[in-house]
Residue frames as a rotation matrix with the C-alpha (Angstrom) as fourth column:
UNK 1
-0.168 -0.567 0.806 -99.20
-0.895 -0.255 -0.366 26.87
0.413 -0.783 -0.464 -89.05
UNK 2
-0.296 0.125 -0.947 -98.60
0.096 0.990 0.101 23.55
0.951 -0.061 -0.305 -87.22
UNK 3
0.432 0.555 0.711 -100.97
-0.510 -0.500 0.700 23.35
0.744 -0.665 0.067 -84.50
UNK 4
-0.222 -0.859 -0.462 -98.66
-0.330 0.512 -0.793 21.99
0.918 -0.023 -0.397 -81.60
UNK 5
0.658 0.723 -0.211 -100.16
-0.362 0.549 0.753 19.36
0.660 -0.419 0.623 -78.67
UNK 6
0.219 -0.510 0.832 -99.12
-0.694 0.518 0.500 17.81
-0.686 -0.687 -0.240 -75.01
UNK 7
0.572 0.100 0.814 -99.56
0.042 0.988 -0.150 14.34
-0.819 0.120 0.561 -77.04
UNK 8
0.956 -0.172 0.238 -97.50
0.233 -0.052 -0.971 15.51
0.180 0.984 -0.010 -80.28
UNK 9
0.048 -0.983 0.176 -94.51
-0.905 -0.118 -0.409 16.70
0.423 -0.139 -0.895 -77.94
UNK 10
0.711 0.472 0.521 -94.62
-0.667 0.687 0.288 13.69
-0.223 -0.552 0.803 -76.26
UNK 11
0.737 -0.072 0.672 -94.53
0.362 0.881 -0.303 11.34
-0.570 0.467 0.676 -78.89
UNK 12
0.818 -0.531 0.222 -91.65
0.086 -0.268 -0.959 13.70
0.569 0.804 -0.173 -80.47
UNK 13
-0.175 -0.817 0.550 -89.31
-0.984 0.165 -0.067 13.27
-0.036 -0.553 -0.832 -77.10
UNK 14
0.929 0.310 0.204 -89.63
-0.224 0.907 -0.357 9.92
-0.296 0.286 0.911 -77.39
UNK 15
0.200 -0.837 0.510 -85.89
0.842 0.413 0.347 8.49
-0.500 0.360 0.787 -78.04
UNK 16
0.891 0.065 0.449 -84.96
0.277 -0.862 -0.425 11.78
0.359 0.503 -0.786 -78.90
UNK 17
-0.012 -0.990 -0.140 -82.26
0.915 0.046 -0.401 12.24
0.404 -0.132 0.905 -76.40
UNK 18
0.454 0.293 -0.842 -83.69
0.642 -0.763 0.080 15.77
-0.618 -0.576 -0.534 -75.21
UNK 19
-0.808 -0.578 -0.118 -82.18
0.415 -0.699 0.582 17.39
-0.418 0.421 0.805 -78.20
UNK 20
0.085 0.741 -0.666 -84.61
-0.168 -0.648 -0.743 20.34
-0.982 0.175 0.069 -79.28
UNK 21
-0.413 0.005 -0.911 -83.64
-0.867 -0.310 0.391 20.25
-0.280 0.951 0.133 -82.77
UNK 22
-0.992 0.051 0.112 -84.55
0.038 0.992 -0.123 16.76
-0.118 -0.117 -0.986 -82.35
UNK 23
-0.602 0.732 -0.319 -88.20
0.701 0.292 -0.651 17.47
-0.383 -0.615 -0.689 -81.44
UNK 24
0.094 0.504 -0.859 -88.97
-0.512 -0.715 -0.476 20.81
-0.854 0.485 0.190 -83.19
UNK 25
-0.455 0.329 -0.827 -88.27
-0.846 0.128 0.517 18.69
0.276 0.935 0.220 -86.96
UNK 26
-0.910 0.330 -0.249 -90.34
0.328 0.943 0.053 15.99
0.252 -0.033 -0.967 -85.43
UNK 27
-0.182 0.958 -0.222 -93.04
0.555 -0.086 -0.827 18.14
-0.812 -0.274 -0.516 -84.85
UNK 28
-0.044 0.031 0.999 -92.53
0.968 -0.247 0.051 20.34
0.249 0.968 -0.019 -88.04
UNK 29
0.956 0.252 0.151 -91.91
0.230 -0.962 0.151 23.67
0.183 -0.109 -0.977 -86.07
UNK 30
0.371 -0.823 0.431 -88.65
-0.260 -0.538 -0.802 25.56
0.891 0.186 -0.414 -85.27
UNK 31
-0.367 -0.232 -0.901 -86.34
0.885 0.210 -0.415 25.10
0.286 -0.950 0.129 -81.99
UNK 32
-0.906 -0.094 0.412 -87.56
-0.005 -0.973 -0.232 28.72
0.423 -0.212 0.881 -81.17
UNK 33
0.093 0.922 -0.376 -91.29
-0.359 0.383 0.851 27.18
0.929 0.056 0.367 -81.21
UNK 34
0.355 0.083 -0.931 -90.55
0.356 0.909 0.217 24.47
0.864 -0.409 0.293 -78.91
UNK 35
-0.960 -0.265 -0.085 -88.79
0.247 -0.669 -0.701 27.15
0.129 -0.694 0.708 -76.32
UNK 36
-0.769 0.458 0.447 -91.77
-0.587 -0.782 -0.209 29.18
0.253 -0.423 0.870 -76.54
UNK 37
0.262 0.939 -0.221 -94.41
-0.535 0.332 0.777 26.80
0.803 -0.085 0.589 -76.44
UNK 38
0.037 -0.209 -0.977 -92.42
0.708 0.695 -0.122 25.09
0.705 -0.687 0.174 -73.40
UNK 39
-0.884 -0.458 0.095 -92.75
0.210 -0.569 -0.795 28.38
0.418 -0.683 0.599 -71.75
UNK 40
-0.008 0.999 0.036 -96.64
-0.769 -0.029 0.639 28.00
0.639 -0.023 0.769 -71.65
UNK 41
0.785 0.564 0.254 -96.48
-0.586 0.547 0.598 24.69
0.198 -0.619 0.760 -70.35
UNK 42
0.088 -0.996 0.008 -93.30
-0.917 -0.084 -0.389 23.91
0.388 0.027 -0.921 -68.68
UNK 43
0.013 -0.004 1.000 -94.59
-0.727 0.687 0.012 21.07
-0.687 -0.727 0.006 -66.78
UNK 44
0.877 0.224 -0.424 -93.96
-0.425 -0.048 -0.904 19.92
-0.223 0.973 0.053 -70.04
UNK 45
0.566 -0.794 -0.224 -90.43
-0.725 -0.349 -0.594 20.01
0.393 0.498 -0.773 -69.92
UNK 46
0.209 -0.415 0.885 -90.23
-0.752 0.510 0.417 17.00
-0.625 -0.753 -0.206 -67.43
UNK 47
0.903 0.268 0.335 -90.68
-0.038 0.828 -0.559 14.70
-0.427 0.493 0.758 -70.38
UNK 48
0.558 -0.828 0.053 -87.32
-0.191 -0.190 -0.963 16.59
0.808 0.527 -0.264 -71.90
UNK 49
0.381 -0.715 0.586 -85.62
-0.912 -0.395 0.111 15.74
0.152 -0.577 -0.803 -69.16
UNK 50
0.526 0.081 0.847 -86.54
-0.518 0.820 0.244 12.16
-0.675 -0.567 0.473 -68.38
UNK 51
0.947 -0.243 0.211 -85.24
0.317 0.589 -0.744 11.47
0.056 0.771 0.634 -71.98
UNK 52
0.351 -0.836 0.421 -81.74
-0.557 -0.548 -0.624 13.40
0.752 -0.016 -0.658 -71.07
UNK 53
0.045 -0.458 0.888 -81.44
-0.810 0.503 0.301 11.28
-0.585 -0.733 -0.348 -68.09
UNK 54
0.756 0.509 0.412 -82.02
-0.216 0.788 -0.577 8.41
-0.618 0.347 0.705 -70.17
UNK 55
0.702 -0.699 0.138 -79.36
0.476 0.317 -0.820 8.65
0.530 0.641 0.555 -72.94
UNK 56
0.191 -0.678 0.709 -77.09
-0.944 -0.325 -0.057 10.00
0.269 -0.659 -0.703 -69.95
UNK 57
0.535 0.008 0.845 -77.69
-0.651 0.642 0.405 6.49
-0.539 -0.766 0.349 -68.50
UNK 58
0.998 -0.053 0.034 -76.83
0.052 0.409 -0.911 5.09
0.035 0.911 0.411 -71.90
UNK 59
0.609 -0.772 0.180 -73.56
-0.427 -0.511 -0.746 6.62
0.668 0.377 -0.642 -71.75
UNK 60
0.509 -0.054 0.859 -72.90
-0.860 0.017 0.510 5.37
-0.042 -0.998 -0.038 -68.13
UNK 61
0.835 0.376 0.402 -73.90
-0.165 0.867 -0.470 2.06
-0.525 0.326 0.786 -69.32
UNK 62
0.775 -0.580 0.252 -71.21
0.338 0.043 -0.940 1.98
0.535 0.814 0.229 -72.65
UNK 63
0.076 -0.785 0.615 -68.37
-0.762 -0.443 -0.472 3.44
0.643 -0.433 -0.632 -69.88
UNK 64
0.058 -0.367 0.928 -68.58
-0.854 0.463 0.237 1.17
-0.517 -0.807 -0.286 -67.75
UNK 65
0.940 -0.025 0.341 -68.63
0.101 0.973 -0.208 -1.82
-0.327 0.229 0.917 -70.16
UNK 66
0.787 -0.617 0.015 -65.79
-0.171 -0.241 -0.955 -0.17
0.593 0.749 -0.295 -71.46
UNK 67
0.283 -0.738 0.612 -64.14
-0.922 -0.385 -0.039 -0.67
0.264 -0.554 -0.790 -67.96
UNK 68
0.771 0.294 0.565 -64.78
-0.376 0.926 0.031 -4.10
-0.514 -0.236 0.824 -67.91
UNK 69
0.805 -0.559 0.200 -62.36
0.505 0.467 -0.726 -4.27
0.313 0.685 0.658 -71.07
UNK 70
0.287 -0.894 -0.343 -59.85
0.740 -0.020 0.672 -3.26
-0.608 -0.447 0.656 -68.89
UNK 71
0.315 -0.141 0.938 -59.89
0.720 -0.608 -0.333 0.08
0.618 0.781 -0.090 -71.64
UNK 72
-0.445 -0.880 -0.166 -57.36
0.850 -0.356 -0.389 2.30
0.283 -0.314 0.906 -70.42
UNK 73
-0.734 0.472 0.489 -59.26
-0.306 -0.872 0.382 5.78
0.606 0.131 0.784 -71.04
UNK 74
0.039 0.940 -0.339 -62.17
0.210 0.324 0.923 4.43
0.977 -0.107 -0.185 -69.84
UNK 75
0.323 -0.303 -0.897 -60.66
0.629 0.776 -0.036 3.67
0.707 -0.553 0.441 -66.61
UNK 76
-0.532 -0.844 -0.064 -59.02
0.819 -0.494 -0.291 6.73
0.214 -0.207 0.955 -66.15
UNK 77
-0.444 0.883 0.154 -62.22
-0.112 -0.225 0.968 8.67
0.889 0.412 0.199 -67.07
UNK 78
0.517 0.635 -0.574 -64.11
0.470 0.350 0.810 6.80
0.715 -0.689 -0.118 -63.84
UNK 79
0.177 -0.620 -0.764 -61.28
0.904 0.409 -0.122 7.48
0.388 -0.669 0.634 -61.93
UNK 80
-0.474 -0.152 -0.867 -60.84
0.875 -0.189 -0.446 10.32
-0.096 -0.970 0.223 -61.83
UNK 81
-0.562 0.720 0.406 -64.48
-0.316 -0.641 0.699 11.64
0.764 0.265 0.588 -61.74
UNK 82
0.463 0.882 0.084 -66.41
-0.359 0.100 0.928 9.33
0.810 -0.460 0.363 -59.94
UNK 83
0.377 -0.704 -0.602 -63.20
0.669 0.657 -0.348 8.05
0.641 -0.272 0.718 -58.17
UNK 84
0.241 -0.352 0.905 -62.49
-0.171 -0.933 -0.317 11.54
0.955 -0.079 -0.285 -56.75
UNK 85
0.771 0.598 0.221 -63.62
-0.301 0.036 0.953 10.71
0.562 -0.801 0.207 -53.51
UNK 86
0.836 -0.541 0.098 -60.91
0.455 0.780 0.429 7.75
-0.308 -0.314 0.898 -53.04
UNK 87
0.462 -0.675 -0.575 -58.08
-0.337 -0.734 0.590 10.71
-0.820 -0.078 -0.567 -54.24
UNK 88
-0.366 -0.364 0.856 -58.02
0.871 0.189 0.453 10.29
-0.327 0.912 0.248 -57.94
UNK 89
0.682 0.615 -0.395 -57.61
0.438 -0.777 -0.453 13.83
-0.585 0.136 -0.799 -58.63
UNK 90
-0.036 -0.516 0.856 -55.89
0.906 -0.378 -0.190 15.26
0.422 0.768 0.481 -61.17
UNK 91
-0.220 -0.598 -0.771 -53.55
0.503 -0.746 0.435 18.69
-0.836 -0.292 0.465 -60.27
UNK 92
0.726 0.171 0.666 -53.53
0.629 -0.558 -0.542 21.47
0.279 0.812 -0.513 -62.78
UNK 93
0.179 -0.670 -0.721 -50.07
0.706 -0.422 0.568 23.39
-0.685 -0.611 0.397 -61.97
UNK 94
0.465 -0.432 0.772 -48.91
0.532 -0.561 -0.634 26.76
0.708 0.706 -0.031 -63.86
UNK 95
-0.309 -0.684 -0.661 -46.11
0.823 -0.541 0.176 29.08
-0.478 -0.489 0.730 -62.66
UNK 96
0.570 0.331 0.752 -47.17
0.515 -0.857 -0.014 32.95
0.640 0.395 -0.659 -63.63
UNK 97
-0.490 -0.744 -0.455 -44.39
0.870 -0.449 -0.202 35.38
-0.054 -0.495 0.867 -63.29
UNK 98
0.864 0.458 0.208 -44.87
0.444 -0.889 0.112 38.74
0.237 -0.004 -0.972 -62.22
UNK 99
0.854 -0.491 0.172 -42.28
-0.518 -0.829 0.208 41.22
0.041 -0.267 -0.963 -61.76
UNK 100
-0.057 -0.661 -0.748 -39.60
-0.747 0.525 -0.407 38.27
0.662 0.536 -0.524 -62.47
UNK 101
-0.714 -0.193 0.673 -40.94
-0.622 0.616 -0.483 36.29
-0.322 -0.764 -0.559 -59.35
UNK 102
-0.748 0.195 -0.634 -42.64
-0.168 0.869 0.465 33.06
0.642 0.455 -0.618 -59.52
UNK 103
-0.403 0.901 0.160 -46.08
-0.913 -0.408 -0.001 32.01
0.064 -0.147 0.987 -58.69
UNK 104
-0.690 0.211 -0.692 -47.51
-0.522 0.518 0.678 29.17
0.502 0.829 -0.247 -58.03
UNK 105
-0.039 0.999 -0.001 -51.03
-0.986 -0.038 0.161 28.33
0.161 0.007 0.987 -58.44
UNK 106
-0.905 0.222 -0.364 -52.60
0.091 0.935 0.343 24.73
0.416 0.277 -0.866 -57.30
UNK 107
-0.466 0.884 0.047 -56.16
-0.877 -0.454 -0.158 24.62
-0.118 -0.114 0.986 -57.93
UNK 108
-0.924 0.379 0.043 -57.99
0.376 0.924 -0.066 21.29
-0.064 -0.045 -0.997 -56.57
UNK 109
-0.063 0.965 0.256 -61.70
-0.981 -0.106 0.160 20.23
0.181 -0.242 0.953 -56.87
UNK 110
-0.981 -0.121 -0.154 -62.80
-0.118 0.993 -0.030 17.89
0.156 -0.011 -0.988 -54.94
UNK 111
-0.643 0.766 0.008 -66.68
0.700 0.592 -0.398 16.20
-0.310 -0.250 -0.917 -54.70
UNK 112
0.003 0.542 0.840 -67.82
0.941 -0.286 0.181 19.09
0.339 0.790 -0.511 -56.77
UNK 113
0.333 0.146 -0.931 -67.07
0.830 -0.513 0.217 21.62
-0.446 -0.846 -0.293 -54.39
UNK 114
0.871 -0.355 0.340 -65.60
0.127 -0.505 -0.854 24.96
0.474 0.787 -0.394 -56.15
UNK 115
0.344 -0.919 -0.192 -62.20
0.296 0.300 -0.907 25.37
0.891 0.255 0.375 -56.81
UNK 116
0.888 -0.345 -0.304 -59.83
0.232 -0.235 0.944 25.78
-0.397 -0.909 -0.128 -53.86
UNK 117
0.831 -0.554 -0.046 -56.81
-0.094 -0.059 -0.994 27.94
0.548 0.830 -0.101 -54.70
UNK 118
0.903 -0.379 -0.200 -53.72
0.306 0.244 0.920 27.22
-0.300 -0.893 0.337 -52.50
């Protein structure tokens, strides 16, 4: 049985990316392991996170250079996510008959708030 250590998970989030499967065949134990043994010592689990924020930032990072090149998607992407604010939302419309009358749904989010149906 591999005996499993603060200083062995550690050094197995490390550039890992917070993926468990990541970390359980760097330590030689199962993802089931690495659940349970993070339920002993969750204060543990900040280290998985800090590395999730990390290759989150990564991603940020590589989007936004991508807006620099004037990359279409990219652009569109920011807009309308982090752009919301400034009224780059995007509509979702359906019509849903019932009894042969028409319906129709428009469901906004805006600034994360849940949906609003109107």
């Amino acid at each position: 049985m591999v005996k499993m250590s603060k200083k062995k998970y550690k050094d197995a989030v490390l550039d890992s990316g917070g993926v468990i499967t990541t970390i359980a065949n760097r330590m030689g134990v199962t993802r089931k392991a690495v659940y349970d043994w993070l339920n002993r010592y969750p204060e543990m689990l900040k280290f998985k996170e800090q590395e999730e924020e990390k290759i989150l930032d990564m991603a940020e990072i590589s989007l936004f250079s991508q807006v620099k090149s004037k990359d279409f998607g990219a652009t569109k992407y920011i807009l309308s996510t982090k752009g919301k604010n400034r009224g780059y939302i995007e509509k979702s419309e359906q019509i849903i008959e019932h009894q042969g009358e028409g319906i129709k749904f428009i469901i906004e989010r805006q600034n994360g708030d849940p949906p609003k149906v109107k």
